[in-house]
C-alpha positions in Angstrom: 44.0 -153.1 67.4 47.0 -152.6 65.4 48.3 -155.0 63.0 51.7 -153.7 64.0 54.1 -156.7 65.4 57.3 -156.1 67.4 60.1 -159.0 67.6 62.8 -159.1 69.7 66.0 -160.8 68.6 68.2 -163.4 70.8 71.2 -165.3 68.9 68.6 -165.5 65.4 65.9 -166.7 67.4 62.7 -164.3 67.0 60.4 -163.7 69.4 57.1 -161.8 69.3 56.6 -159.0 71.8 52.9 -158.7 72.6 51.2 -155.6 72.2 48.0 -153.9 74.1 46.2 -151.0 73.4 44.2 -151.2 76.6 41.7 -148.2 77.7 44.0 -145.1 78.3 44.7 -144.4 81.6 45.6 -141.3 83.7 49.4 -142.2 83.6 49.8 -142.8 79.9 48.6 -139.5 79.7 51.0 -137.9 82.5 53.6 -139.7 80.5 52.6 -138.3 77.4 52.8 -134.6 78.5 56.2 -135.0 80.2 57.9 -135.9 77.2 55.4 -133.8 74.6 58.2 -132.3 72.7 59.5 -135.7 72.1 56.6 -137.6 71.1 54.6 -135.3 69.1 56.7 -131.9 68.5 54.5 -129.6 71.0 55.6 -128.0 73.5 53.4 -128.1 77.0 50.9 -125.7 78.3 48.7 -127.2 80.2 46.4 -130.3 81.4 42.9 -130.7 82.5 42.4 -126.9 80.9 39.2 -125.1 81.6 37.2 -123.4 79.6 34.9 -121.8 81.7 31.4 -123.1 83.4 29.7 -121.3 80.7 31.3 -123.5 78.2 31.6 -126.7 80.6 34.5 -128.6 79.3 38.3 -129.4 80.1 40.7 -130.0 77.7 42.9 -132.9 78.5 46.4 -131.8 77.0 47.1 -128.4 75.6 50.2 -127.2 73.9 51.7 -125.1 70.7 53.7 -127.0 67.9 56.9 -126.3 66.2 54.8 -123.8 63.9 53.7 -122.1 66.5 50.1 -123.4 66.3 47.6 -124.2 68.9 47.5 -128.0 69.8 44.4 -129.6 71.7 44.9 -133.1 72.5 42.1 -135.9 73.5 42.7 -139.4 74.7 39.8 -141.7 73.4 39.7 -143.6 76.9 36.8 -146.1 76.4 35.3 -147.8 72.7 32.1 -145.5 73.3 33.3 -142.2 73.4 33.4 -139.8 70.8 36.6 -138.0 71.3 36.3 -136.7 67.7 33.1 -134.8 68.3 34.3 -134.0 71.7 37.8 -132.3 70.1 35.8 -130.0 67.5 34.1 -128.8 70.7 37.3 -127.3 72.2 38.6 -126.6 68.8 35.6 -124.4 68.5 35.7 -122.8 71.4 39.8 -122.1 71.7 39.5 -120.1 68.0 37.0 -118.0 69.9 38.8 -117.3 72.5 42.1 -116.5 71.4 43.3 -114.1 74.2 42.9 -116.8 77.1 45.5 -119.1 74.8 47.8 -116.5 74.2 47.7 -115.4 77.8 48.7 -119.0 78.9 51.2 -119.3 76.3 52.7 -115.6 77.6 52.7 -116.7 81.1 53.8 -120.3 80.6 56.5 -119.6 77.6 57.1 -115.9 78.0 56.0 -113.0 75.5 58.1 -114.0 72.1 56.2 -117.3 72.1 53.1 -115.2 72.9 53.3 -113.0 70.1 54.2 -115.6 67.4 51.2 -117.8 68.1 49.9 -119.2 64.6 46.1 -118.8 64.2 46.2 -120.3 60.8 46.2 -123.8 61.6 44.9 -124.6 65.0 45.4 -128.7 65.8 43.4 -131.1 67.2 45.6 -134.1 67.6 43.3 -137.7 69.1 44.8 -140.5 70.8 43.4 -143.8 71.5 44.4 -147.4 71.0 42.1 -147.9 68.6 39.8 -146.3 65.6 37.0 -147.1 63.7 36.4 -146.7 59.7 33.9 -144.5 60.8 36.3 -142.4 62.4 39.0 -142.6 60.1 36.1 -141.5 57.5 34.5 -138.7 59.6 37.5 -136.3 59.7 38.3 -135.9 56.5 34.4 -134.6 56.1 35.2 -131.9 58.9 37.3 -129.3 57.2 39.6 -128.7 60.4 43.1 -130.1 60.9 42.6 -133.2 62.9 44.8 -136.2 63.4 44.7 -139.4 65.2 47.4 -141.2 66.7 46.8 -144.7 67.6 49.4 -146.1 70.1 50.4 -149.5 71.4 52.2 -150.4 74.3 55.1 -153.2 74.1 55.9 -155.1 77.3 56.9 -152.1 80.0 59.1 -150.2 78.2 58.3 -149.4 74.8 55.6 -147.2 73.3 54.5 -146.8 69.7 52.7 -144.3 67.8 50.7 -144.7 64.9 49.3 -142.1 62.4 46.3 -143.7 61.4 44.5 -140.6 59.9 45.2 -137.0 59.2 42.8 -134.4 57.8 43.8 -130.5 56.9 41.7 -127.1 57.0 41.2 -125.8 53.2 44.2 -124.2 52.5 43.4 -120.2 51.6 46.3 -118.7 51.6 45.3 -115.8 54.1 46.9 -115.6 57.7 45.9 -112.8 60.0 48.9 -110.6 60.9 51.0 -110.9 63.9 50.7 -108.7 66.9 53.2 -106.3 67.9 53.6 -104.3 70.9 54.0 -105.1 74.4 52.1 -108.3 74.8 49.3 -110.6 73.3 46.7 -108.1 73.8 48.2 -105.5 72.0 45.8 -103.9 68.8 48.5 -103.3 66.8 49.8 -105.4 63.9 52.7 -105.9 62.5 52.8 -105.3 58.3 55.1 -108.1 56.5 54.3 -110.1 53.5 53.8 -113.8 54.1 55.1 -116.7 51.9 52.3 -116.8 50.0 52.7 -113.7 48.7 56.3 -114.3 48.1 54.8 -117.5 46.0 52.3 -115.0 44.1 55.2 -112.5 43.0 57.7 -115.2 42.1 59.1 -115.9 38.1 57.4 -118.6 36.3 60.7 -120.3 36.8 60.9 -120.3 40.7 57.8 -121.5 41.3 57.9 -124.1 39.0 61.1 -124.7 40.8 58.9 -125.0 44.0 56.3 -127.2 42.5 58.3 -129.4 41.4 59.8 -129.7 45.3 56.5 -129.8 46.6 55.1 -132.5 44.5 58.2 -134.9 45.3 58.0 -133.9 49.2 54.3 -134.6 49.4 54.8 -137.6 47.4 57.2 -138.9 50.1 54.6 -140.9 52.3 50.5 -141.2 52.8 51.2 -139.3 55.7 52.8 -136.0 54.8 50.9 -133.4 55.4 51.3 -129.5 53.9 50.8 -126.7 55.7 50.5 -122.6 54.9 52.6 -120.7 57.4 52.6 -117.2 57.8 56.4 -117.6 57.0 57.0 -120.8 55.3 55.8 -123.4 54.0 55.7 -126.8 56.1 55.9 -130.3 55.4 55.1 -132.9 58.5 54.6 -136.1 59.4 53.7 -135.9 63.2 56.6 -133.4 62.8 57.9 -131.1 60.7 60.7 -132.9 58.0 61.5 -130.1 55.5 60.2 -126.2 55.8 60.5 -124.2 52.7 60.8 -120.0 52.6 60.7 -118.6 48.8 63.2 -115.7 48.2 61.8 -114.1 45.0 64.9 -111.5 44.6 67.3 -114.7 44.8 65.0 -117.2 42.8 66.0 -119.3 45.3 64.3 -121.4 47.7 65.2 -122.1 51.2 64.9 -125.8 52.4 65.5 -126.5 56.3 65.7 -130.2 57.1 66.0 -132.2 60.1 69.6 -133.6 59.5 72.6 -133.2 61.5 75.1 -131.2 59.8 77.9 -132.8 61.5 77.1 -136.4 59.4 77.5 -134.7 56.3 79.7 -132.6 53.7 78.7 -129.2 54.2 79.0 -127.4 50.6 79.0 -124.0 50.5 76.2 -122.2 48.9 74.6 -125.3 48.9 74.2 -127.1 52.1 74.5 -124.7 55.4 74.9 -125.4 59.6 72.0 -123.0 60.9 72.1 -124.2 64.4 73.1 -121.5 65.8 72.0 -119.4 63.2 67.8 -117.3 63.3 65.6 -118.4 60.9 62.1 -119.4 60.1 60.5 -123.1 60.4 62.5 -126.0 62.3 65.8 -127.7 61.0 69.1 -127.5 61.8 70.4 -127.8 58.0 69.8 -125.1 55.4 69.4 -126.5 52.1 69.5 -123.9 48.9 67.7 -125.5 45.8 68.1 -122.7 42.9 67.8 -125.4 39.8 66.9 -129.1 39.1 70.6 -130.3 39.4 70.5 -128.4 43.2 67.1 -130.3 43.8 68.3 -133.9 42.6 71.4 -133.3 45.2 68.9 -132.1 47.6 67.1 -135.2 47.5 68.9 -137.4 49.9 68.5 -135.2 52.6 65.0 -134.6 52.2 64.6 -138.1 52.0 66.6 -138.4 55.6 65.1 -135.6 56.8 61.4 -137.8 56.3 62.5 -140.6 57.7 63.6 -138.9 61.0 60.5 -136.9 61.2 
């Protein structure tokens, strides 16, 4: 059980609202997929998903993130069941079967969404209302990107999520190439040069420049987590707070943040509105760090951009 406590406030008078984190049933679930987006960042595909009688299984919720990346998620419904173990099993099979995902993400969110799916860093995200040390322990032996999420139910109305745990795949820099063409299916590929590569060829300047924004983003909370992108690189909590694109040409980097650019100053060539604006990762403010002064004025944002993740 969590060692979270809620209060509720009347005239200076305190008053504890109790928490459960009961088995999970059928309707937390429901509710959970109906408002996926807002919870965890993932868009819906599908529920109860099958994967075949030669396989034998059903996936409880499946969806694709911000990033464009396969999500599994598994409710841990009962103290005896191994939903880790359970998770790996689906993980395993949905890399193997890649062209049944990107078929359901074709026909559910149409063939842009198809074509941009992210192989790179598949997610298996585990719910429950409670973990063990064990568990906690477990996943970061697994090399696969796995979190758990415990939550806690306040009186009828409020739900909270926890991130208890978070392990990621061995970061290796190589990303399979996106598929062009006229749907998922299609065997040809698209030539581009990822942000990695844009990392490799930068000045010793810019990516000491990018280091040194990397280090302070990660050092932000125990539960930022870094992720290679095909296009950027991301940093999350159960979302996405600050994606970064290197422009090697520029010696610049690109920082998009989750702020609203109507509560602050924009400045220009500093601070940009991209809502309605194309552009890589998720944010709606632009941020261009090109020296340490840009970075320490950068710094509030990121910092609000964290906490709203």
């Amino acid at each position: 059980m969590s060692d979270l406590k809620l209060f509720r406030i009347d005239r200076q008078v305190a008053t504890e609202v109790q928490g459960t984190s009961l088995a999970l049933e059928k309707s937390l679930q429901t509710l959970i997929e109906q408002n996926l987006e807002t919870f965890l960042g993932v868009r819906f595909l599908a529920s109860e998903f099958s994967t075949g009688r030669d396989h034998g299984g059903r996936m409880d919720t499946l969806g694709i993130d911000e990033n464009s990346c396969p999500v599994i998620i598994e409710y841990k419904r009962n103290s005896n069941m191994n939903v880790i173990n359970q998770g790996l099993f689906y993980l395993d099979w949905l890399v193997t079967h890649r062209g049944d995902f990107e078929m359901l993400v074709l026909k559910t969110l149409g063939e842009k969404a198809a074509q941009l799916v992210e192989w790179s860093a598949p997610r298996l995200i585990c719910i429950a209302g409670d973990f063990s040390k064990y568990d906690e322990h477990a996943i970061k032996q697994m090399n696969r990107n796995i979190e758990l999420i415990r939550y806690v139910k306040f009186d009828e109305d409020l739900l909270l999520f926890e991130m208890v745990n978070a392990a990621s795949a061995p970061v290796n820099g190589s990303v399979a190439p996106a598929k062009t063409g006229n749907g998922p299916d299609s065997g040809q590929k698209a030539k581009y040069t990822t942000v990695s590569q844009y990392l490799d060829k930068a000045d010793d300047k810019l990516r000491a420049l990018f280091d040194t924004v990397k280090e302070h983003l990660e050092g932000m909370g125990d539960d930022v987590q870094f992720k290679v992108l095909r296009f950027y690189f991301a940093f999350k909590r159960i979302k996405n707070f600050a994606c970064v694109e290197i422009k090697t040409q520029e010696r610049k980097l690109l920082v998009y943040v989750k702020v609203n650019p109507d509560t602050i100053q924009l400045e220009d060539g500093f601070t940009r509105d991209v809502r309605t604006i194309g552009h890589f990762g998720t944010g709606d403010l632009e941020i261009t760090i090109r020296t340490a002064e840009d970075f320490e004025k950068a710094k509030p944002l990121l910092e609000r951009s964290y906490e709203n993740a």
